[in-house]
RODO-2510 file (C-alpha; in nm, 4 decimals, decimal comma):
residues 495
     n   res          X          Y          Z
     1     x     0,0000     0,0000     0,0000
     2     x     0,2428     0,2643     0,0511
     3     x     0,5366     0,3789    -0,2094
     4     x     0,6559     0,0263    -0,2951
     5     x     0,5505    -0,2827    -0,2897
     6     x     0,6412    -0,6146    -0,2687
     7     x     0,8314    -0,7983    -0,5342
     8     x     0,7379    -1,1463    -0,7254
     9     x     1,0908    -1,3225    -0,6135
    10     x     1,0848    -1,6707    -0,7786
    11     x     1,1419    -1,9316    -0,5331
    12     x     1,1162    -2,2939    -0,4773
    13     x     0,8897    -2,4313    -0,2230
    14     x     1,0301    -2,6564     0,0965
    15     x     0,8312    -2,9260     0,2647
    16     x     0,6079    -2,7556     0,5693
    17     x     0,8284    -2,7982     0,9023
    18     x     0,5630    -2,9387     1,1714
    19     x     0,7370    -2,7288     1,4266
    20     x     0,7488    -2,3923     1,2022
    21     x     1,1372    -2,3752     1,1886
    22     x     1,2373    -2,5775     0,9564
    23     x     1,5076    -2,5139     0,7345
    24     x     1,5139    -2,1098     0,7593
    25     x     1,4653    -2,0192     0,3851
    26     x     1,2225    -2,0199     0,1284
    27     x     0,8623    -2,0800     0,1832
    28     x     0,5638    -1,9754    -0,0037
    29     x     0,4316    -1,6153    -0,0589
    30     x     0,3143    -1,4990     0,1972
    31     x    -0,0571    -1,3960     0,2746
    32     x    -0,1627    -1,0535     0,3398
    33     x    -0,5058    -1,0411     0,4852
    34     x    -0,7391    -0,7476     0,4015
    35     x    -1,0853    -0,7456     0,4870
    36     x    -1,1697    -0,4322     0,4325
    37     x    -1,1758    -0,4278     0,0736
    38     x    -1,3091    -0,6312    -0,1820
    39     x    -0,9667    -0,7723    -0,3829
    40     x    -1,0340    -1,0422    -0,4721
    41     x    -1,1059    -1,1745    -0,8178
    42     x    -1,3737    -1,4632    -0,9143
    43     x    -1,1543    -1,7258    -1,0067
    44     x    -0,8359    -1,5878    -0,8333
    45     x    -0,7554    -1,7733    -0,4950
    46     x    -0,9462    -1,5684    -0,1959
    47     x    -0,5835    -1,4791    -0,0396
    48     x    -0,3824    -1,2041    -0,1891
    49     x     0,0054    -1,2675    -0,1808
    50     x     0,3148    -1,0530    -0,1639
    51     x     0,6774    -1,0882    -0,1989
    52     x     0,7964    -1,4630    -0,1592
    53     x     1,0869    -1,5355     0,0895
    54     x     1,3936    -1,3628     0,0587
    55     x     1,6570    -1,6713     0,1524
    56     x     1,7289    -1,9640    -0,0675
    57     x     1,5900    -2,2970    -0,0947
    58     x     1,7628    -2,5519     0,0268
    59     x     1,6462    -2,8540    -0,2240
    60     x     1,8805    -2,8263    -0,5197
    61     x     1,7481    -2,6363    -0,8701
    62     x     1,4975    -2,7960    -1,0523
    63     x     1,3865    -3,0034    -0,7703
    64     x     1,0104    -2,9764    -0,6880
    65     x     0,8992    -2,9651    -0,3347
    66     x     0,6763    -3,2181    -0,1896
    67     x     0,2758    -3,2100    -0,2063
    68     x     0,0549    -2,9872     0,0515
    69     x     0,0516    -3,1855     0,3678
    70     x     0,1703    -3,1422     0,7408
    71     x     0,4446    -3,4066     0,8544
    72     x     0,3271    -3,6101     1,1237
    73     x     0,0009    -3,4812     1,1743
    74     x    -0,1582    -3,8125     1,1938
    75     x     0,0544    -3,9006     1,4514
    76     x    -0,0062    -3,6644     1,6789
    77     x    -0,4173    -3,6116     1,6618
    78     x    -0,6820    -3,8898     1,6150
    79     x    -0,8009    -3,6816     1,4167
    80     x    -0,6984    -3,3868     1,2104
    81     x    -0,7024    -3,0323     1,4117
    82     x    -0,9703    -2,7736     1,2476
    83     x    -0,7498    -2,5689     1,0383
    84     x    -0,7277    -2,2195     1,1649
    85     x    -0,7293    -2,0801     0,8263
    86     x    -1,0836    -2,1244     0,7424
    87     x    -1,2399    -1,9322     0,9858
    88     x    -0,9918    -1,6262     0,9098
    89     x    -1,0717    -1,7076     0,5545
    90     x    -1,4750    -1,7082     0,5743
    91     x    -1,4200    -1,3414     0,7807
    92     x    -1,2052    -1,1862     0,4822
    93     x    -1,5009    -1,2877     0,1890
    94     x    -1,7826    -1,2221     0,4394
    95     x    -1,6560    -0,8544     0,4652
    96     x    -1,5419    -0,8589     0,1321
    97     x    -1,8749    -0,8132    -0,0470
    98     x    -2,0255    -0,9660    -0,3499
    99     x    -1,7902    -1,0100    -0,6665
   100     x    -1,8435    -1,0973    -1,0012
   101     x    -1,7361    -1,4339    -1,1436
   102     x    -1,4533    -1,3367    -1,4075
   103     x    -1,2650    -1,5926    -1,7041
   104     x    -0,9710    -1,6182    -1,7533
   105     x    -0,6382    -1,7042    -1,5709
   106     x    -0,6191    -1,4876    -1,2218
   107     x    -0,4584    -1,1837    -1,2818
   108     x    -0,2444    -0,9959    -1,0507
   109     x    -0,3768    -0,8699    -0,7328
   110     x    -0,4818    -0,5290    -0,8419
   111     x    -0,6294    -0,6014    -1,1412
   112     x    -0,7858    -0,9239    -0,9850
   113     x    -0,9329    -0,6447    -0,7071
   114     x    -1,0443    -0,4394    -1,0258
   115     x    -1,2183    -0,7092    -1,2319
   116     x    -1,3993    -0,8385    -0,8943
   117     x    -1,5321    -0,4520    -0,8545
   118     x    -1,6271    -0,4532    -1,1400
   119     x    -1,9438    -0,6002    -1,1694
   120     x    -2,1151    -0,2981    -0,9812
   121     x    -2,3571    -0,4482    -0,7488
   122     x    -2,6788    -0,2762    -0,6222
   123     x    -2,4757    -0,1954    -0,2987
   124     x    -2,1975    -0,0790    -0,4743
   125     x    -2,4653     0,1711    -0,7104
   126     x    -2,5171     0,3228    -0,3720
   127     x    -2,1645     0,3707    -0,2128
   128     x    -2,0777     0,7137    -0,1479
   129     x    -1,7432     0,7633    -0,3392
   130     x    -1,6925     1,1344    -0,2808
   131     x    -1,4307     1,2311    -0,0094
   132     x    -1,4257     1,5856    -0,0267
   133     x    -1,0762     1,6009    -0,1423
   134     x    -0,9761     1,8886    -0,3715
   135     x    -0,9732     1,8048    -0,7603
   136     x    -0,7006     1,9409    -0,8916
   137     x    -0,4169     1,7294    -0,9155
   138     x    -0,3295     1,6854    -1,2517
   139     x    -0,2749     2,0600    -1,2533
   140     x    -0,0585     2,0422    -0,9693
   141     x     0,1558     1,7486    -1,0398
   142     x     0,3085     1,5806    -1,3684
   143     x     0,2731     1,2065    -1,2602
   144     x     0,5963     0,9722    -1,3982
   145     x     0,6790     0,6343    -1,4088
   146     x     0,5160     0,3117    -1,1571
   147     x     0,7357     0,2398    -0,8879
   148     x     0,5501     0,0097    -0,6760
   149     x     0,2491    -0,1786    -0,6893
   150     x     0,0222    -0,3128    -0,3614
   151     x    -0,3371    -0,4725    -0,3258
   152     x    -0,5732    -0,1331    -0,3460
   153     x    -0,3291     0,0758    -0,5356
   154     x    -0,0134     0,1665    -0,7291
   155     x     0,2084     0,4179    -0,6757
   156     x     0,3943     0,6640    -0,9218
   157     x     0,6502     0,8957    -0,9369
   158     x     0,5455     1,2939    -0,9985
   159     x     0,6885     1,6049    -1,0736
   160     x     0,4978     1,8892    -0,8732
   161     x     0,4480     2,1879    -1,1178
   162     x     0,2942     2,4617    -0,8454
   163     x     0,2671     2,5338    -0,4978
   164     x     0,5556     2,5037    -0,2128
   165     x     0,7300     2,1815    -0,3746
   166     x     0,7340     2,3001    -0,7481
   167     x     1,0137     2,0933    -0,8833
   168     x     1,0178     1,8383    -0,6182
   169     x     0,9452     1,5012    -0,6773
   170     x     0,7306     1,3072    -0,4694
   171     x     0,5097     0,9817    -0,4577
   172     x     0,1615     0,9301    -0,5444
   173     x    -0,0477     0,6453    -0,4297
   174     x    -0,3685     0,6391    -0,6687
   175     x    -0,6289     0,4093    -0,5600
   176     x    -0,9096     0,3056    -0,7913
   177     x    -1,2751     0,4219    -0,6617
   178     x    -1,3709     0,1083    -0,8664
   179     x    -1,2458    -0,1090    -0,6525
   180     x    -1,4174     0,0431    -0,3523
   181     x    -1,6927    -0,2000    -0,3307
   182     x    -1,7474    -0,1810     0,0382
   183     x    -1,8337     0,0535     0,2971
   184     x    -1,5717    -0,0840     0,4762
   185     x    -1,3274    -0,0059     0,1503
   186     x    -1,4001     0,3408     0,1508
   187     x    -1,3487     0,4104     0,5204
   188     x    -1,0171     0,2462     0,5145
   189     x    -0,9183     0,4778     0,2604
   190     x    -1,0651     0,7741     0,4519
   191     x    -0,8620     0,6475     0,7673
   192     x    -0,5302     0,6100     0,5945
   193     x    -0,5615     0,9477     0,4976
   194     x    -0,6165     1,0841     0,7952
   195     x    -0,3420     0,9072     1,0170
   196     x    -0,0753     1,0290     0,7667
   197     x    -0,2471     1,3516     0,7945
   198     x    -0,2655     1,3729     1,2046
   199     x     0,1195     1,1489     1,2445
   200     x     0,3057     1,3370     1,0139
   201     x     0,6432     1,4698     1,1542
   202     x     0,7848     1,1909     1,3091
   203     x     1,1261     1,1549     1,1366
   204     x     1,1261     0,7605     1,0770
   205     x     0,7042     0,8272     0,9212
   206     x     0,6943     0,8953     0,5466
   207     x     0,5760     1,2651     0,5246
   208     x     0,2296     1,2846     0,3996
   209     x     0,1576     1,6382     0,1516
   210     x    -0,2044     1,6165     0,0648
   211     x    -0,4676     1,4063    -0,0926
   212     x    -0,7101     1,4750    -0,4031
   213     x    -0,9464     1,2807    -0,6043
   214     x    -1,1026     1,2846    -0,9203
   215     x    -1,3965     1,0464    -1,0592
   216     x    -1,1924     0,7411    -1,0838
   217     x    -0,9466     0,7341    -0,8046
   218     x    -0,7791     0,8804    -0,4893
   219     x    -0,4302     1,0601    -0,5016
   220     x    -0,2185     1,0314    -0,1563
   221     x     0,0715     1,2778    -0,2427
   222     x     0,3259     1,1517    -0,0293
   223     x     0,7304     1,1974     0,0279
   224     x     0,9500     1,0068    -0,2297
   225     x     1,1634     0,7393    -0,0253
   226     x     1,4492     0,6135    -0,2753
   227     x     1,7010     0,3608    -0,1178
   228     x     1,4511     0,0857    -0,1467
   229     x     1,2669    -0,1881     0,0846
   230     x     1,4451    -0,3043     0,4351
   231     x     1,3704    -0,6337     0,2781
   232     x     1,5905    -0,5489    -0,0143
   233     x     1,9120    -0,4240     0,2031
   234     x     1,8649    -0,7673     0,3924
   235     x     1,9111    -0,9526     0,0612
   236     x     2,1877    -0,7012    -0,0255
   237     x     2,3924    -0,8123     0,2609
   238     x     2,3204    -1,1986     0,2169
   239     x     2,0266    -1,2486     0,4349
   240     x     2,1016    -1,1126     0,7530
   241     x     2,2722    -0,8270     0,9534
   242     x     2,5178    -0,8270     1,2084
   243     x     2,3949    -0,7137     1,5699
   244     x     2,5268    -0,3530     1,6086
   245     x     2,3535    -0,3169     1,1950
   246     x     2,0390    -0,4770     1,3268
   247     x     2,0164    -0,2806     1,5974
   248     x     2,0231     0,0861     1,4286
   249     x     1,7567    -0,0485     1,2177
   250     x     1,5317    -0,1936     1,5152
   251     x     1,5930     0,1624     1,6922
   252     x     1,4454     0,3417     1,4114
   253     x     1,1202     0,0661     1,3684
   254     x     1,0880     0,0777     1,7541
   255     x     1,0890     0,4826     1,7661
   256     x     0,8349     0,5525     1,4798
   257     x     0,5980     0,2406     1,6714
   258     x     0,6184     0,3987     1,9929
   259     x     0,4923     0,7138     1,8431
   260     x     0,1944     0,6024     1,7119
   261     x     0,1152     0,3529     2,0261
   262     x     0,1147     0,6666     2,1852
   263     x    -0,0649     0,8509     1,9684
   264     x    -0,3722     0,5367     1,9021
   265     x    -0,2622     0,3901     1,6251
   266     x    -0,1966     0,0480     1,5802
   267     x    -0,0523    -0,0427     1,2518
   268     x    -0,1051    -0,3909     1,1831
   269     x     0,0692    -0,4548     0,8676
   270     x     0,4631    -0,4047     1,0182
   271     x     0,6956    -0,6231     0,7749
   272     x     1,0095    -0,5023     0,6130
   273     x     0,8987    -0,4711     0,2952
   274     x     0,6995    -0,1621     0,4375
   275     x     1,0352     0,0334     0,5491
   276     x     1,1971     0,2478     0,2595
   277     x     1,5637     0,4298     0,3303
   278     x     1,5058     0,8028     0,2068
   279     x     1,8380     0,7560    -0,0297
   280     x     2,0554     0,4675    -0,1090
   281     x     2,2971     0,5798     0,1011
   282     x     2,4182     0,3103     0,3897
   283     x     2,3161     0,5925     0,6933
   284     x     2,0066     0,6757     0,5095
   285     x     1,7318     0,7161     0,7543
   286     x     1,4378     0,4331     0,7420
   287     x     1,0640     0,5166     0,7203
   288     x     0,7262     0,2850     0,7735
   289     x     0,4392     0,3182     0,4853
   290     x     0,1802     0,2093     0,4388
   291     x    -0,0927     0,2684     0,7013
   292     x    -0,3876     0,1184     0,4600
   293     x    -0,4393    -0,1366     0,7357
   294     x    -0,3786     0,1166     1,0228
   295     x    -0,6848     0,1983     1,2786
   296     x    -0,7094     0,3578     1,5813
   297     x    -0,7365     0,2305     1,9102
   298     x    -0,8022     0,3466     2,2827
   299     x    -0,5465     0,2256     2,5291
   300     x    -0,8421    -0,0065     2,7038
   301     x    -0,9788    -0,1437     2,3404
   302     x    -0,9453    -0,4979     2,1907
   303     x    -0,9698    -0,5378     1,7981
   304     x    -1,1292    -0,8412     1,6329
   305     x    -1,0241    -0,7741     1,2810
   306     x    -0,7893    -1,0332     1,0837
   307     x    -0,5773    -0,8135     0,8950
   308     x    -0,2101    -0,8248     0,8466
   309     x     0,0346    -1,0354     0,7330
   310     x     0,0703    -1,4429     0,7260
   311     x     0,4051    -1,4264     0,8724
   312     x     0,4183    -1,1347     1,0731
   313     x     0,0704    -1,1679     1,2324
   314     x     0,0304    -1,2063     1,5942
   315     x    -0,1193    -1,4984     1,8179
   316     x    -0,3720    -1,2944     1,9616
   317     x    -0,4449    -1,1758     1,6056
   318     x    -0,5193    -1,4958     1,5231
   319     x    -0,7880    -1,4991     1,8541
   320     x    -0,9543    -1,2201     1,7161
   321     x    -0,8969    -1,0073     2,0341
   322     x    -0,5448    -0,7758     1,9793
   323     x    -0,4030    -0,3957     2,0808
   324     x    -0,1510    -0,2860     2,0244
   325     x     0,0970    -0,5290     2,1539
   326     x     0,0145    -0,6842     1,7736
   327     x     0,2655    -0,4505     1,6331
   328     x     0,5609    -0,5373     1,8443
   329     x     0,5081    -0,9383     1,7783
   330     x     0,5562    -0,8001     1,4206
   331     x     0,8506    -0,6275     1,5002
   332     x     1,0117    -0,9371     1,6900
   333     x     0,9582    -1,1316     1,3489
   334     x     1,1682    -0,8915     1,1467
   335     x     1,4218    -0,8670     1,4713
   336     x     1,4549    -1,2622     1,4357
   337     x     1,4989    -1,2193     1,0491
   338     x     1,7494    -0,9578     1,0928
   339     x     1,9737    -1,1211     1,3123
   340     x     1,9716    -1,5546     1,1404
   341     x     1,8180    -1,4706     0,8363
   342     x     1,5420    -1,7027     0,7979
   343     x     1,1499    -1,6919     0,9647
   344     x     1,0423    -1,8148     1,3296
   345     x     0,7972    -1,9455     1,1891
   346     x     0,7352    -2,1299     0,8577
   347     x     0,5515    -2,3105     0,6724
   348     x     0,4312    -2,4350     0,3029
   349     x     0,0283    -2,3247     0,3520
   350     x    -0,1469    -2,0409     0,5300
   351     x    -0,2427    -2,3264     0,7658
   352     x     0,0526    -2,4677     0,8552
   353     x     0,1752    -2,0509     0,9216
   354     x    -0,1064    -1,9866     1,1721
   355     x    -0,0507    -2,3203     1,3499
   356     x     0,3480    -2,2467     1,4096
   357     x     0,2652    -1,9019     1,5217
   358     x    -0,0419    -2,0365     1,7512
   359     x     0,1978    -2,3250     1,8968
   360     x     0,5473    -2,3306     1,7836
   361     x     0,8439    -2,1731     1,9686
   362     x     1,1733    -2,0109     1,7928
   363     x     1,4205    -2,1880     1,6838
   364     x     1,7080    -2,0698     1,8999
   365     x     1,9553    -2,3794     1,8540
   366     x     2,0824    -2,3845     1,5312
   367     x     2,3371    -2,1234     1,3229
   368     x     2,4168    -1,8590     1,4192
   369     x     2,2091    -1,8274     1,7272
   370     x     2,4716    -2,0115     1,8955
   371     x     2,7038    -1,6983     1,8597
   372     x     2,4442    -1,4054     1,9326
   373     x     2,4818    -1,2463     2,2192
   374     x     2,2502    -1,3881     2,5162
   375     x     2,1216    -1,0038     2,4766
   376     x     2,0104    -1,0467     2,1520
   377     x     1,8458    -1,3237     2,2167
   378     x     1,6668    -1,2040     2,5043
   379     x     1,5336    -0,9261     2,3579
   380     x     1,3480    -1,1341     2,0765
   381     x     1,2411    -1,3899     2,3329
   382     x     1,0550    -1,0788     2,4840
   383     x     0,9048    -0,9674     2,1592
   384     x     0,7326    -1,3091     2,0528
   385     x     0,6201    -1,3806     2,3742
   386     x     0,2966    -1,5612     2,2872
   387     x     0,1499    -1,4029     2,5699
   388     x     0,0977    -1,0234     2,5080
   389     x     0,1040    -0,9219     2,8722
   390     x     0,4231    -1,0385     2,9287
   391     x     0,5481    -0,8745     2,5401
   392     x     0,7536    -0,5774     2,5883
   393     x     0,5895    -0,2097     2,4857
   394     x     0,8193    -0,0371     2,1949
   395     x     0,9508     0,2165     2,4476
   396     x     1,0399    -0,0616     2,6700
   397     x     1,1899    -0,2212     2,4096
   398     x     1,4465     0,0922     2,3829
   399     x     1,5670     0,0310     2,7075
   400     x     1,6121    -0,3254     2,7172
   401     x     1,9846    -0,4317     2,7955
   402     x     2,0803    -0,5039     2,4302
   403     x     1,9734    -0,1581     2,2601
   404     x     2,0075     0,0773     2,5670
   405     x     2,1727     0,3888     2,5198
   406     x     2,1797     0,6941     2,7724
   407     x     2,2321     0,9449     2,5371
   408     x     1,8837     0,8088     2,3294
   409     x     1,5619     0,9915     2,4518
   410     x     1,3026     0,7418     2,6018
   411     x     0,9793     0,8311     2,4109
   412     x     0,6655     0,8526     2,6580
   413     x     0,4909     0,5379     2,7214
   414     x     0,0667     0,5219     2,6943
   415     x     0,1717     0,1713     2,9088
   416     x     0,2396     0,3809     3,2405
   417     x    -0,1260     0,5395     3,2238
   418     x    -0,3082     0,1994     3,1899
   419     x    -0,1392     0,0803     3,5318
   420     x    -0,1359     0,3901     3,7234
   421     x    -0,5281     0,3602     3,6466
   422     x    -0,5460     0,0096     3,7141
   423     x    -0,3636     0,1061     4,0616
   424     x    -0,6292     0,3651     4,1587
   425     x    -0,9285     0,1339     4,0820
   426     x    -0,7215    -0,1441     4,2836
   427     x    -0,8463    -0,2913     4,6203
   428     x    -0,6013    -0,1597     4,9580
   429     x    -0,4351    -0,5416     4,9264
   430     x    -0,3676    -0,5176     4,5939
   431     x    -0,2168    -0,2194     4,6107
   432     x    -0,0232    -0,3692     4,9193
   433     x     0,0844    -0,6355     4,7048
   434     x     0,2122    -0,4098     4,4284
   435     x     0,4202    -0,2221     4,6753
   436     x     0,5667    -0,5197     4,7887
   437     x     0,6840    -0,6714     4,4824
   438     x     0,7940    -0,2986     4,3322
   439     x     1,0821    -0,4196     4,5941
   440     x     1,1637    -0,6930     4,3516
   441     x     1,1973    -0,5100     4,0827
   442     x     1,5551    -0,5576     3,8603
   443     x     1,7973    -0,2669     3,7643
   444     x     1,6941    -0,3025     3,3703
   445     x     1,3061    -0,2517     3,4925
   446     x     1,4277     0,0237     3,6770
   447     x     1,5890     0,1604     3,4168
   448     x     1,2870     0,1817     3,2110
   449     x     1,0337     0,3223     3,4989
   450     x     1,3157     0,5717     3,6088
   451     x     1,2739     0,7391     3,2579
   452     x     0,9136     0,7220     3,2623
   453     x     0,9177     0,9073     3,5775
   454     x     1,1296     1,1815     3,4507
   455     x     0,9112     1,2499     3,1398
   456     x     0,6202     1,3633     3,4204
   457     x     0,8319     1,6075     3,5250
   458     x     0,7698     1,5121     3,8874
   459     x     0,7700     1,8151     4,1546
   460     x     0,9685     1,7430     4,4971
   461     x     0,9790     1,3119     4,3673
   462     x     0,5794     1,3383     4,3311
   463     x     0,3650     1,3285     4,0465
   464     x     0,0265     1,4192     4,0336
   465     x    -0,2731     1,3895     3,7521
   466     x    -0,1497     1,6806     3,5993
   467     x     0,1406     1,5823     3,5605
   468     x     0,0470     1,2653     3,3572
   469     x    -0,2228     1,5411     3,1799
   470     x     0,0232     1,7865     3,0944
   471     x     0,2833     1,5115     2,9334
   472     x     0,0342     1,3844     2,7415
   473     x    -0,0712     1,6709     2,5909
   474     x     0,2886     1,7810     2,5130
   475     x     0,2743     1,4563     2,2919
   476     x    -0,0727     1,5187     2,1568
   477     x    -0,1370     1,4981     1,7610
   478     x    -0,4962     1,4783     1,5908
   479     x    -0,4395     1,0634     1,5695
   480     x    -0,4677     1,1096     1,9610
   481     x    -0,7591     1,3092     1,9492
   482     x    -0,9731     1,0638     1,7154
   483     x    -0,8056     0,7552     1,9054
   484     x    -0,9652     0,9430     2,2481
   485     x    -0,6360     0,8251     2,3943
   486     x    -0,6734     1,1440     2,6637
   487     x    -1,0075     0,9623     2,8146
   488     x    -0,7615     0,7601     2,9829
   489     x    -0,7103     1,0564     3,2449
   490     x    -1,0593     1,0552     3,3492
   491     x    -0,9555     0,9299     3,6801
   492     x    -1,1166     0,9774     4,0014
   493     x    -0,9363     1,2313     4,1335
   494     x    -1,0278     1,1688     4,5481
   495     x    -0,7652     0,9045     4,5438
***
């Protein structure tokens, strides 16, 4: 969805690993769930896919992989487990909306998304297309060439011919209205807009300009990111980074993630083919696109919708009940990719994916894990923690033991205003009982409460609601504002 997207990379299929590590390399493409939107074509598989694994096969060339099937299962269920695909897979086409059969061999994604929108329903007859965007862009920008191509759009280079950026080139995502067959479709759209709109100005976010639309499509003017995917520089360097590499690329993810946690926005489709480098220079800053999937979220809310991507996707995803703890599962898949090169968790189908990620652990045994540092390993341990309480927020993240640095700013962390609240609604034992084991507490979780505690600016070692009102607010955008993240402080204010 956002300036690039991801490439067809040829590949030859290994046999499904019943544990989800398996050999580390290629797999299948993998899926990227969209509900919201209706892309799917008649006689095109229900499942759009985008770019194929980036590590090598190990069977030899020419050698075909063996048929669809899961090793072992029989031995390990009477019967065969209910495959946890097919209920994710009857939510995607029941929000999907009606499409029209089509002939033909299935054609790419987007046109497969066009040809299913375009049979023009009665619902669709009565969709609202118009977003109020202004309708002048094609006198305000000279489009160029396609540089990247997702599931609702494709995105161009331009020229800008008026206006503050004459001469400056930028990016243009154009999205077809005809393949807006939903509601759903057109809200999405609507929402993307405005979180690039309201985050804008983070320096790891892609800098949004303005939007327009004419009677076919919407235009998301965006800025032009050249140095290519984070999923190209890992091929570029044979798979995999070395630590202190992986780490200034983490830094950046986990920076940009806290800032929109804080702000209400989850963002749900976190892979590294959605990080561009602004040049193609090796100290290039990194920034995350795409925010088609994005919503936003209250600190106390739970999402049910299965969006993301097959790989990436978190257990709880999967459970239909997520916040934004989602996003940093995500980011402890790409972590683990960075640092061995291959996927925690693999396999040939959709299936056999959501079943690793549901009940396989990491593979931490075999090359190189054996010679990353106990640090490392640690901090991805904390990441794909299947249980999302225990998962580490993004700003805790920055102060874990293998990427702490005093001279890096701690951002502010929404985490410390959902337990301060759950302390003031406690019971007198609980809150006994969290005194006590606040004695427990290690250095490193010091470390990370310490700079919390600064960031409220506490007066004589005591902080007070307005404190936590007037740090917020410091750190307020417009994503916090529609999120109605600040209902959060209304706190009793007798205790």
């Amino acid at each position: 969805m956002g300036h690039c997207c991801s490439k067809s990379i040829p590949v030859v299929n290994t046999e499904e690993s019943p544990t989800g590590n398996g050999v580390s390399t290629a797999g299948p493409p993998p899926t990227t769930y969209q509900p919201h939107s209706a892309n799917f074509a008649g006689g095109a598989t229900p499942l759009q896919s985008f770019a194929a694994s980036p590590f090598q096969s190990p069977l030899p060339a020419g050698v075909a992989p063996s048929p669809a099937r899961t090793p072992g299962r029989k031995f390990r269920w009477p019967l065969p487990p209910p495959s946890p695909a097919k209920p994710i897979m009857s939510a995607i086409l029941r929000r999907r909306g009606p499409a029209r059969e089509t002939e033909g061999p299935a054609p790419i994604p987007e046109e497969g998304a066009a040809a299913a929108a375009g049979g023009g329903g009665e619902g669709e007859r009565g969709l609202d297309k118009s977003f109020g965007y202004p309708k002048n862009f094609g006198a305000k920008y000279e489009l160029g060439k396609e540089i990247g191509r997702g599931h609702f759009g494709h995105t161009c280079f331009a020229k800008c011919k008026k206006g503050e950026l004459k001469g400056h080139s930028v990016a243009v995502k154009i999205i077809s209205k005809a393949k807006m067959t939903t509601a759903i479709a057109i809200e999405d759209v609507r929402r993307e807009v405005k979180i690039l709109k309201a985050l804008s100005g983070h320096n790891n976010l892609v800098k949004f300009h303005d939007a327009f639309e004419d009677a076919n499509n919407v235009y998301i003017v965006m800025e032009l990111c050249e140095g290519g995917e984070l999923l190209d520089r890992i091929l570029a360097r044979g798979g995999r980074y070395m630590e202190e590499d992986a780490k200034t690329i983490i830094v950046q993810i986990l920076s940009v993630v806290s800032y929109c946690h804080l702000q209400g926005v989850v963002h749900r489709d976190l892979k590294p083919e959605n990080f561009l480098f602004v040049t193609k220079d090796e100290d290039t800053p990194m920034k995350v696109i795409d925010f088609g999937l994005s919503d936003f979220i209250r600190p106390d809310q739970r999402l049910n919708d299965i969006v993301g991507s097959a790989y990436y996707v978190a257990p709880e995803v999967l459970h239909r009940s997520y916040g934004v703890e989602a996003d940093l599962w995500s980011i402890g898949v790409i972590t683990y990719i960075l640092l061995c090169g291959s996927r925690p968790f693999w396999a040939r189908t959709e299936s056999g994916i959501f079943r690793s990620v549901l009940r396989a652990d990491p593979n931490f045994d075999d090359s190189p894990w054996p010679i990353v540092t106990p640090e490392a390993k640690d901090f991805v341990r904390r990441l794909l923690n299947k249980d999302h309480r225990k998962r580490m927020t993004a700003a805790q993240a920055l102060t874990h033991p293998w990427l702490r640095d005093e001279n890096r700013a701690v951002p502010l962390d929404i985490l410390i205003y959902k337990l301060v609240k759950s302390y003031i609604h406690a019971t007198p034992f609980k809150r006994a009982a969290l005194k006590a084991l606040s004695k427990a507490l290690t250095e490193d979780e010091l470390v990370y409460l310490k700079a919390q505690f600064r960031l409220l600016d506490p007066k004589n070692g005591c902080v007070s609601l307005e404190n936590f009102r007037t740090a917020l607010m410091r750190n307020a955008t417009d994503a916090m504002k529609e999120s109605k993240v600040s209902d959060i402080l209304n706190l009793p204010t007798t205790h």
